[in-house]
C-alpha positions as CSV (number, residue, x, y, z in Angstrom):
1,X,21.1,-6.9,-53.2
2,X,20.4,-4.5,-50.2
3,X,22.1,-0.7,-51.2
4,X,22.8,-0.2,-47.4
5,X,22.4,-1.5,-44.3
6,X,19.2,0.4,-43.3
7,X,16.8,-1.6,-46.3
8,X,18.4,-4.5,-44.8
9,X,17.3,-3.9,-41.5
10,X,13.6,-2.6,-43.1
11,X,13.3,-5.9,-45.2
12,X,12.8,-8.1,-41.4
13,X,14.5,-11.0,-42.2
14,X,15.1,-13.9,-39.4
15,X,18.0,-16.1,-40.9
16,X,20.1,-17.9,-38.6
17,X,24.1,-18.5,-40.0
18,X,25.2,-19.3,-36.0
19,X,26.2,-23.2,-36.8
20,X,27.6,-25.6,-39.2
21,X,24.6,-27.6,-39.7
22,X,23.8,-29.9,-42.9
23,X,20.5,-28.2,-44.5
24,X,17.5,-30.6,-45.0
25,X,18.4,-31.4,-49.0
26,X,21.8,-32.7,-47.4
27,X,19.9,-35.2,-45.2
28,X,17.6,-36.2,-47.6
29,X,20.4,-37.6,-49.6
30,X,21.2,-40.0,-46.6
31,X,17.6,-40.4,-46.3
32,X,17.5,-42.2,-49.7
33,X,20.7,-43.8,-49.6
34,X,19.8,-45.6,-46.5
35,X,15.6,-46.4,-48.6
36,X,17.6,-47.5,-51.4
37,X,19.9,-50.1,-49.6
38,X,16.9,-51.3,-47.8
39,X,16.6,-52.9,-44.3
40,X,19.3,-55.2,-43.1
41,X,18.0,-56.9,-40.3
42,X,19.1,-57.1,-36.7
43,X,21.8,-59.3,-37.5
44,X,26.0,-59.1,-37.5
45,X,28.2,-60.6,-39.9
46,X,28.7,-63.3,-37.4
47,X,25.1,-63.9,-36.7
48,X,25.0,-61.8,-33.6
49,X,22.1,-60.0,-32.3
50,X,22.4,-56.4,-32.5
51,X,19.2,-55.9,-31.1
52,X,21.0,-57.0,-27.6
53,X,24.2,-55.9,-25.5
54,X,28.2,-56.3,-26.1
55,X,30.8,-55.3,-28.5
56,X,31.2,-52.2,-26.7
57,X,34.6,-51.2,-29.5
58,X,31.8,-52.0,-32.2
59,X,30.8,-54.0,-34.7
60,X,33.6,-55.8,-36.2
61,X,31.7,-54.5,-39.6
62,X,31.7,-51.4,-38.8
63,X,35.7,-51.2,-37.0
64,X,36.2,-52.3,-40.9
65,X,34.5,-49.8,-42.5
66,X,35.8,-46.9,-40.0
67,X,39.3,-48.4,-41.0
68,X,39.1,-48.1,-44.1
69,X,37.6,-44.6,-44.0
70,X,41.2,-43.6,-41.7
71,X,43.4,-45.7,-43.3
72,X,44.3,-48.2,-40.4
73,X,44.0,-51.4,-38.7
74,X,40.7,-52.5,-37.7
75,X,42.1,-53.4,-34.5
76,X,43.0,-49.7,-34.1
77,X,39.4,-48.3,-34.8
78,X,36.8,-47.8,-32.0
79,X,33.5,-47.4,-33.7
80,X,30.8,-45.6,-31.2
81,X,27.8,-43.6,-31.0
82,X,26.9,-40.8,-33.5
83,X,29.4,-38.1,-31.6
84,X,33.0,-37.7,-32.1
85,X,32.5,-35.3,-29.6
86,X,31.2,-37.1,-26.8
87,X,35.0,-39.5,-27.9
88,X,36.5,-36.1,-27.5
89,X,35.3,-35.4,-23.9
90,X,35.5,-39.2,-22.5
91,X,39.5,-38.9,-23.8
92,X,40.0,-35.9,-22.0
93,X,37.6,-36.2,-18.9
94,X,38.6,-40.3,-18.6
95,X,42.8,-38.2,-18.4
96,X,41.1,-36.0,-15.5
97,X,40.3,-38.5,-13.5
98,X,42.2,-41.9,-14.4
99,X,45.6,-40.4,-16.2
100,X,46.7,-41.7,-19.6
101,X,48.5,-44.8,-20.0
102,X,51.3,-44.9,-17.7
103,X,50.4,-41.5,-16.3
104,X,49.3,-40.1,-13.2
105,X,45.2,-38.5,-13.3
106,X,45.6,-34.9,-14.6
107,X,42.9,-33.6,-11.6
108,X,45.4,-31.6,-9.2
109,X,47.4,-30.7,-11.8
110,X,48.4,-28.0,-13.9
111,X,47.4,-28.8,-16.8
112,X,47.1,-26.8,-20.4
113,X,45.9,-27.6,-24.2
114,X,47.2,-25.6,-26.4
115,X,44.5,-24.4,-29.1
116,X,45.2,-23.4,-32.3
117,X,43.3,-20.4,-33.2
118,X,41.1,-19.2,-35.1
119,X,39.5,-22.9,-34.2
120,X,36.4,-24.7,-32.6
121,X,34.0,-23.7,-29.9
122,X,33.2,-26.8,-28.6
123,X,37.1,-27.7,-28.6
124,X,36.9,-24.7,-26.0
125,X,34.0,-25.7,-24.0
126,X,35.3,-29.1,-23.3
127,X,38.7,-27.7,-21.8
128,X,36.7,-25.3,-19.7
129,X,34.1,-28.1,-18.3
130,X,37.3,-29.9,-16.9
131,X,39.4,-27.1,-16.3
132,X,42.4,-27.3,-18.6
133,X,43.9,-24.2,-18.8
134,X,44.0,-23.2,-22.8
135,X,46.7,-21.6,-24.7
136,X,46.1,-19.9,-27.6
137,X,48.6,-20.6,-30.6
138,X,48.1,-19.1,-34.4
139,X,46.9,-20.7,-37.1
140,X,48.5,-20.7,-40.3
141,X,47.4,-22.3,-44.3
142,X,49.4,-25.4,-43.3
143,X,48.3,-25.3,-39.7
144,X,49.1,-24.6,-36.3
145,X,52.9,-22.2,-36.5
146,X,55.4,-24.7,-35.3
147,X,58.1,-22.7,-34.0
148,X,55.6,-21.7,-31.6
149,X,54.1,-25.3,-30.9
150,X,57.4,-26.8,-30.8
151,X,58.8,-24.4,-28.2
152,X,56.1,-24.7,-26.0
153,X,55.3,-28.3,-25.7
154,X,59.6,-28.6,-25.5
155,X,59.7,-26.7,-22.1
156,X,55.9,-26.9,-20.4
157,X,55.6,-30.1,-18.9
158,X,52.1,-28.7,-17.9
159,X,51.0,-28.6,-21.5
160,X,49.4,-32.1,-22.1
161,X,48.1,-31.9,-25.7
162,X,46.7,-29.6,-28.3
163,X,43.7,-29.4,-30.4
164,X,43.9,-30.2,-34.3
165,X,41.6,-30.0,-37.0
166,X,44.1,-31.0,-39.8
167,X,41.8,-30.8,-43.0
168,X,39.3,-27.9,-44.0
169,X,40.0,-26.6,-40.4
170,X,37.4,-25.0,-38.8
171,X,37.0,-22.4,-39.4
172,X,40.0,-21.4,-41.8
173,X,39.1,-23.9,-44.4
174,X,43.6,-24.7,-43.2
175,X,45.0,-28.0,-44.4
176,X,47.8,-28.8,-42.3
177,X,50.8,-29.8,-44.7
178,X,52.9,-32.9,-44.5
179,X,55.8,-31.0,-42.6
180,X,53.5,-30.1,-40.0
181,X,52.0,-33.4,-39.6
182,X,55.4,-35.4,-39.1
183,X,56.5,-32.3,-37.0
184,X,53.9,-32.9,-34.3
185,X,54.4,-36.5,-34.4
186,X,58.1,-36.4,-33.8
187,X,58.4,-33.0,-31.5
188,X,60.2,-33.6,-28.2
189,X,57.9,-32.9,-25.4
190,X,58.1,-32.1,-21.9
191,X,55.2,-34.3,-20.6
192,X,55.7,-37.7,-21.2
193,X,51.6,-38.2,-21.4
194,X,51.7,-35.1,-24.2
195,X,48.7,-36.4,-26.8
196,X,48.0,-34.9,-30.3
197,X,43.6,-35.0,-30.3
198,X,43.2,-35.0,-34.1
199,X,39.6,-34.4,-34.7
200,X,39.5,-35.1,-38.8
201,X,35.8,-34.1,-38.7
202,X,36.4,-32.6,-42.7
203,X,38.0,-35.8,-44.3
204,X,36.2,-36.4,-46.9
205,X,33.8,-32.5,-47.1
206,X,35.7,-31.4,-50.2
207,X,34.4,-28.4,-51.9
208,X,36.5,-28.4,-55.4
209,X,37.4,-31.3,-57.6
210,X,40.4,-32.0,-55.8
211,X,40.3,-34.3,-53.1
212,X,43.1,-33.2,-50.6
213,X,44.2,-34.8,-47.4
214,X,46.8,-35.3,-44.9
215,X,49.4,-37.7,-44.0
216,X,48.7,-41.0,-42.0
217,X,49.2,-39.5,-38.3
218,X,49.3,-42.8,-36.6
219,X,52.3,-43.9,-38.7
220,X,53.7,-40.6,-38.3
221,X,54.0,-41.2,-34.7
222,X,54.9,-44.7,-35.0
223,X,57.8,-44.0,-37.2
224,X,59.0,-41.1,-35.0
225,X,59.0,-43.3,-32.0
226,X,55.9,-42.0,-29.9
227,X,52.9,-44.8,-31.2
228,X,51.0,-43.3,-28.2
229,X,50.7,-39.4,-29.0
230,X,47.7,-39.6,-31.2
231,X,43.9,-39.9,-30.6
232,X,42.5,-39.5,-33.8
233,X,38.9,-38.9,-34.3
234,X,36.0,-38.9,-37.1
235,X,31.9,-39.2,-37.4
236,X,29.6,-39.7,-40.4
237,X,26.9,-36.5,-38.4
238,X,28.2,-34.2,-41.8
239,X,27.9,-37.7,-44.2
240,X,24.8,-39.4,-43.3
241,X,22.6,-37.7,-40.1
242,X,23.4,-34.8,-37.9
243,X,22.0,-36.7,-34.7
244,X,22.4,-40.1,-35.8
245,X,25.4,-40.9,-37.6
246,X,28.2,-43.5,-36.5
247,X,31.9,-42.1,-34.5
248,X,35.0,-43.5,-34.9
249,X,38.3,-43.6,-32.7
250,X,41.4,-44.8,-33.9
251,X,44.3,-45.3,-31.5
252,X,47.3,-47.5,-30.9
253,X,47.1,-50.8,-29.3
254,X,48.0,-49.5,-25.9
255,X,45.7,-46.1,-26.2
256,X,42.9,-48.3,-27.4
257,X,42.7,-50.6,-24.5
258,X,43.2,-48.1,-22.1
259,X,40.1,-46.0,-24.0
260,X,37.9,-49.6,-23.9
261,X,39.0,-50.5,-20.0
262,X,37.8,-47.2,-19.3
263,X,34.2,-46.4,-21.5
264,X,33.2,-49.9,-20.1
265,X,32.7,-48.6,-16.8
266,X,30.1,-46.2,-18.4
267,X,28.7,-48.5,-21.3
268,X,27.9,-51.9,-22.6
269,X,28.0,-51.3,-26.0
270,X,26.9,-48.6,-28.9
271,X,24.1,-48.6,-31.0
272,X,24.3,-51.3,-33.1
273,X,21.5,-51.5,-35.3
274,X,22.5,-47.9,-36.0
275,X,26.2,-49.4,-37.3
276,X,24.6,-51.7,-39.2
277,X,22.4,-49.4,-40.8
278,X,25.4,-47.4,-41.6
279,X,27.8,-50.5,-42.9
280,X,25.0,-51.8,-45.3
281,X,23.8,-48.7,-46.8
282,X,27.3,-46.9,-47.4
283,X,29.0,-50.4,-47.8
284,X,32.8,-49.3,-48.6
285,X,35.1,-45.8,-48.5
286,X,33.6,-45.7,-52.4
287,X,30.2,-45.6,-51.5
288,X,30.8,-43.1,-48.8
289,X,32.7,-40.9,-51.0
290,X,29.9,-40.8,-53.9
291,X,27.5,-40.2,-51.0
292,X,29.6,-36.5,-50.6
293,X,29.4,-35.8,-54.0
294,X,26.3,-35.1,-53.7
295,X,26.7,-33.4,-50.8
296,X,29.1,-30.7,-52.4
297,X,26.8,-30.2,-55.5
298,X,24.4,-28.5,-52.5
299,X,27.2,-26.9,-50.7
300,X,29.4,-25.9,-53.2
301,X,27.2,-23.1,-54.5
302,X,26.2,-21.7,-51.3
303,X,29.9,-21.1,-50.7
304,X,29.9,-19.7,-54.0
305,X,27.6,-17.3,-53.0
306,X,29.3,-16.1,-50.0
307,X,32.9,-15.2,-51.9
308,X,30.6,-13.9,-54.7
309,X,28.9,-11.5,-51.8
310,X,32.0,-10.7,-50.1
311,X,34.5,-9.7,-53.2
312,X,31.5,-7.5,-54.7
313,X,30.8,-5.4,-51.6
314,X,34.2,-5.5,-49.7
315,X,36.8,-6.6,-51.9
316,X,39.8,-3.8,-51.5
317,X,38.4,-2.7,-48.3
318,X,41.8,-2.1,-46.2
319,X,41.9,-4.8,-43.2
320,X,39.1,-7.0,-44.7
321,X,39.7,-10.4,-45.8
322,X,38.4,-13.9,-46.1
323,X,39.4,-17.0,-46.2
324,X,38.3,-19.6,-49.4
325,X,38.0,-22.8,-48.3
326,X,38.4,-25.8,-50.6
327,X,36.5,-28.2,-48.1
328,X,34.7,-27.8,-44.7
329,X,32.0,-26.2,-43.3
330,X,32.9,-22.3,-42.9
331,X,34.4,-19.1,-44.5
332,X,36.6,-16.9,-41.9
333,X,36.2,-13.4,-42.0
334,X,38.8,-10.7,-41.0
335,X,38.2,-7.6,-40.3
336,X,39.9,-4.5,-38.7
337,X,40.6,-4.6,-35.2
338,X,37.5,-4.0,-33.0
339,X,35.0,-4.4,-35.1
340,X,33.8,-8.2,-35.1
341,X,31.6,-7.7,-32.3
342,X,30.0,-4.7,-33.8
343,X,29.0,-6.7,-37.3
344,X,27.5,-9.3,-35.1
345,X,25.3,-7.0,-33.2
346,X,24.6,-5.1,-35.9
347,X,23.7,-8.1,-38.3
348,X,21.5,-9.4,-34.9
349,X,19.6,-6.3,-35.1
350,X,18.6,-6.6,-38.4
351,X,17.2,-10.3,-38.2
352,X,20.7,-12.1,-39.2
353,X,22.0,-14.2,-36.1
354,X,26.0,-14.7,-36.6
355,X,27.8,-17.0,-34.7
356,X,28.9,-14.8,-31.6
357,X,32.4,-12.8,-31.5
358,X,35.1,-13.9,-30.0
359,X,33.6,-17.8,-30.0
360,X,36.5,-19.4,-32.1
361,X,38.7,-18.0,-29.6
362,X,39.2,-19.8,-25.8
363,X,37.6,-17.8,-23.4
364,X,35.4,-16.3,-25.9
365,X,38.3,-14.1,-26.3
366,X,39.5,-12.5,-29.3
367,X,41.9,-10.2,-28.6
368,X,41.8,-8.4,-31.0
369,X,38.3,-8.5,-31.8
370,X,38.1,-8.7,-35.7
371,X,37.4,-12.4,-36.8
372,X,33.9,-13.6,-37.8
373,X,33.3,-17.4,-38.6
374,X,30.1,-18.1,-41.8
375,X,28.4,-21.3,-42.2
376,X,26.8,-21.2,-44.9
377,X,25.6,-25.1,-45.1
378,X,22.2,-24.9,-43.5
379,X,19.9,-22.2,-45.1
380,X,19.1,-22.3,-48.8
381,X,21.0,-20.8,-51.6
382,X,18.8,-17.8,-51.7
383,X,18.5,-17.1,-48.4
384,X,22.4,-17.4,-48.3
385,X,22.5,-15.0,-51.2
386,X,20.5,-12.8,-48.6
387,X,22.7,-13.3,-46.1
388,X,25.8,-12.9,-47.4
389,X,24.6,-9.3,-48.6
390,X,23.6,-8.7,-45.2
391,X,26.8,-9.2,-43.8
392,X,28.4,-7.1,-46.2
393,X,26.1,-3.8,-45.2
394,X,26.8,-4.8,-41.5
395,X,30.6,-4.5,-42.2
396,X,30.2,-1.3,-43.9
397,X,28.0,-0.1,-41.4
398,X,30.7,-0.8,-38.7
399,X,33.1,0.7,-40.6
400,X,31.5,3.8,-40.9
401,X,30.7,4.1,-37.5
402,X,34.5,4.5,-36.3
């Protein structure tokens, strides 16, 4: 344990805490799932090469297994490359420039997301690329504050969606309850073409013993009457491989053929072999979930870590507070106003990179500059132990400053 700041800054580290990356020991466990299950071949279920072009929703193999990993239809599952991001982006940008089903193209429009916040970066930067004005809406324990959400989307036909991460958010560690699940599927909505982009990146990233989760949103939307508001979106890149996992889309029936019609003018299929790979070594929602077990025996202490750090060094500290996940990838840290950017800087100076202040805000914008986001996944459990110190002295440090 540093005593202050200043042996921190003498020791020299270079740890980086920036992203939510799994840590080498995470991907090694996919690495000997995937040696253990053995090669399967270049061939389908039916017999068809995978080697070659088509099936551009997917293997029907792997549409099953996304289905039954988001508890719905197979004919409602897109299964794609390794990003859900990329899904993300082609939804959006394919809204730009064609318009949603029924709808007129968004380009030369006014046109807004709303963004819960504290929330994702990269949520943010895909908003800016197209030019979708963001409004910022806070985040509560069981997700996004309604009254607010409600009010807005009820008068603003210019607001044409908003961002969710409804499990583990990132990076409050929220779980959106039930009640705000069925009351963004049945809000009334200015814009007819209004879509919910549920990004269920944390599904199955539990932390504790307890496996939470969140009601079914495309029934939610279905039995309030709009089958169309939700895109919902998920990837194996935190299960299996960072850069080579398998992403899923689920949709409704219209949605999906509007999403195929659409990502056919750009491709002629996924990768394949890759959803094959995936289908025969994880095999069934079962072998998935005993696949993250062993991811949360290596995460689960390095987030132990991190509370332990923060409650011994600035537990009581007035305007300091974290958040303690139960799944996910990140701790949020609060801190007085004005002083976020100041513990980055300092931490930078002292070998510790941070992810930048102000980035789980749009615009790179906190306004009240006082919330820091820690991943903790990637470095090892010492060097988190480190780090987690380290951040500590930097808040004290900025403290003492005013």
């Amino acid at each position: 344990m540093f005593s202050n700041y200043d042996e921190f800054r003498q020791r020299g580290l270079r740890l980086d805490m920036s992203r939510g990356k799994p840590a080498p020991a995470q991907l090694d466990l996919a690495t000997r799932r995937f040696a253990e299950a053995g090669d399967p071949g270049y061939l389908a279920r039916d017999g068809a090469d995978c080697r070659n072009y088509g099936f551009g929703l997917g293997l029907p193999e792997a549409r099953e297994f996304g289905a039954a990993l988001l508890d719905v239809e197979p004919e409602q599952v897109v299964a794609a490359g390794n990003s859900s991001l990329e899904l993300m982006h082609d939804v959006l940008a394919f809204a730009t420039l064609h318009g949603l089903p029924g709808g007129a193209p968004w380009r030369g429009q006014e046109v807004a997301m709303l963004c819960p916040v504290p929330g994702y970066d990269r949520h943010f930067t895909i908003c800016e690329t197209l030019g979708i004005r963001m409004i910022a809406v806070p985040m509560r324990e069981d997700g996004p504050d309604m009254k607010i959400v409600e009010a807005l989307v009820r008068d603003d036909a210019s607001i044409r969606g908003i961002w969710c991460v409804p499990l583990y958010s990132n990076p409050s560690g929220a779980i959106y309850s039930a009640s705000t699940v069925n009351r963004l599927a049945a809000m009334p909505a200015a814009a007819p073409d209004f879509r919910l982009v549920w990004d269920d990146a944390y599904r199955f990233h539990h932390l504790g013993e307890t496996r939470h989760a969140t009601p079914n949103l495309l029934a939610a939307c279905a039995a309030a009457g709009h089958p169309d508001r939700a895109f919902v979106f998920a990837s194996l890149s935190k299960v299996t491989f960072g850069g080579a996992g398998v992403a899923f889309l689920a949709a409704s029936p219209r949605n999906l053929d509007w999403w195929a019609r659409h990502a056919g003018a750009r491709s002629i299929g996924p990768d394949k072999l890759n959803q094959l790979r995936h289908v025969h070594a994880l095999r069934d929602r079962a072998g998935l979930e005993s696949l993250m077990d062993g991811h949360r025996a290596l995460l689960r202490p390095k987030f132990d870590a991190v509370q332990e750090g923060l409650a011994a060094r600035l537990g009581g500290l007035t305007g300091v507070s974290w958040s303690r996940p139960e799944g996910g990838y990140f701790i949020g840290l609060a801190l007085p106003p004005g002083h976020a950017k100041r513990v980055v800087a300092l931490a930078g100076e002292a070998g510790l990179v941070l992810t930048p202040a102000g980035a789980v805000f749009p615009y790179r914008e906190d306004p009240d500059d006082s919330y820091l986001r820690i991943a903790p996944s990637f470095p090892s459990l010492d060097e988190v132990r480190l780090a987690a110190d380290a951040i500590t002295v930097s808040v004290r440090r900025a403290l003492e400053l005013d």
